[in-house]
C-alpha positions in Angstrom: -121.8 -51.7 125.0 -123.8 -49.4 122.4 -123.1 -47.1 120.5 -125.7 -44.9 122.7 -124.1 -46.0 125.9 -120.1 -45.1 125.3 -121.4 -41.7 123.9 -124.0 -41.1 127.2 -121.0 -42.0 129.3 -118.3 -39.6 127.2 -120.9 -37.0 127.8 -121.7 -37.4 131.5 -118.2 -37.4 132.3 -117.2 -34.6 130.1 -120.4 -32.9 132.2 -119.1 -33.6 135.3 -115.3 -32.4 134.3 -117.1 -28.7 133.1 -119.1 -28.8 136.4 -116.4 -29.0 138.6 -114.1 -27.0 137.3 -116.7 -24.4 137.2 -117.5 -24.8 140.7 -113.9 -24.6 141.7 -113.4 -21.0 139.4 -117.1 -20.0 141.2 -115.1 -20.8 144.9 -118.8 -22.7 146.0 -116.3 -26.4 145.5 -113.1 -26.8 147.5 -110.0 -27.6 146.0 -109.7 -31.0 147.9 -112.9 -32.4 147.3 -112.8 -31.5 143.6 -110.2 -34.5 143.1 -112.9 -36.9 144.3 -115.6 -35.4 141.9 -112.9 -35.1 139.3 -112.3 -38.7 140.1 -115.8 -40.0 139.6 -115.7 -38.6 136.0 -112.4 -40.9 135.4 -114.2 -44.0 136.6 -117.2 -43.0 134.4 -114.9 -42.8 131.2 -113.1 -46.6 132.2 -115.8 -49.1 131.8 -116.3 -47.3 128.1 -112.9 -47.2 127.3 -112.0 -50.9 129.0 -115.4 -52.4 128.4 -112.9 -55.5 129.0 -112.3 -55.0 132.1 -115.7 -54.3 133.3 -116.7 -57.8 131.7 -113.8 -58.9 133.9 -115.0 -57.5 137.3 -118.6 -58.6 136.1 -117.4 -62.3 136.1 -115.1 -62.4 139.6 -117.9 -61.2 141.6 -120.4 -63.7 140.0 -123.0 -61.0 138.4 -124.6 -61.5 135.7 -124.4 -58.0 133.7 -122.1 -55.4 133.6 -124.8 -53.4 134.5 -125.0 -55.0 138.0 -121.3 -54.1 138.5 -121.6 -50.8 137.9 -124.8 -50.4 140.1 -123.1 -52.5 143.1 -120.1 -50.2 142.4 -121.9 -47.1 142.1 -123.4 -48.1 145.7 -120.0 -49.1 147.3 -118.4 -45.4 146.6 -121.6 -43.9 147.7 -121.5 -45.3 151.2 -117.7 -44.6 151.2 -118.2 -40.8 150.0 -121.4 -40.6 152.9 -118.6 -42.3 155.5 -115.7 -39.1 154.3 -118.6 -37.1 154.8 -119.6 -38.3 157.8 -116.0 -38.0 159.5 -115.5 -34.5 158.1 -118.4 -33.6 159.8 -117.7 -34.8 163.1 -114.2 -33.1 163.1 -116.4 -29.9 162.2 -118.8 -30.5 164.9 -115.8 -30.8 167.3 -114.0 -27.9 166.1 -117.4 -26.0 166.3 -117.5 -26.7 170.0 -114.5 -26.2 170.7 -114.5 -22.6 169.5 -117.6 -21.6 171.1 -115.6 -23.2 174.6 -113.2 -20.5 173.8 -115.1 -17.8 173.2 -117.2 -18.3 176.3 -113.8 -18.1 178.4 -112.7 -15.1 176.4 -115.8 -13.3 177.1 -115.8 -13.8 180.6 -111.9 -12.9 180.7 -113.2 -9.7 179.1 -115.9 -9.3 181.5 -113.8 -9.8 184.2 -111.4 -7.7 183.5 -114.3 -4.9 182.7 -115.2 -5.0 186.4 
């Protein structure tokens, strides 16, 4: 890895570390889902720091360049972030529905008693 690389990746992880805990202080990023983003800038910072190990990971899956790694990697955690999404979302949507079940039946207990 050059010189250039380790010091694009230093810098987009140190980006991402200011971004998120700026979004956290703003209140427009949760708390819990700051540890993933937080997290991503971690996994950034490894294949420059353990170049090694990357090299490693590069050879057990049978790709050629550590670049492929990184891209099938980069790839795998997308999907998995777009799957947590996805679940969030339909707990949401349930939630959602639920609610406005509830607030149908309170509003016609109120009308009810009204009458």
């Amino acid at each position: 890895m050059t010189l250039h690389q380790k010091i694009f990746a230093v810098a987009c992880s140190l980006i991402i570390f200011l971004t998120i805990i700026s979004l956290v202080k703003k209140g427009r990023l949760k708390e819990e889902f700051s540890a993933i983003w937080l997290l991503i800038g971690v996994v950034i910072l490894v294949p420059v720091l353990w170049y090694d190990a990357l090299v490693f990971f590069t050879r057990s899956i049978g790709a050629v360049l550590p670049t492929t790694t990184l891209f099938i990697f980069g790839i795998v955690f997308l999907l998995v972030l777009c799957l947590h999404f996805a679940i969030r979302i339909s707990r949401l949507c349930d939630q959602v529905k639920n609610m406005a079940q509830q607030i149908s039946l309170m509003e016609t207990e109120r009308r009810a008693d009204n009458k």
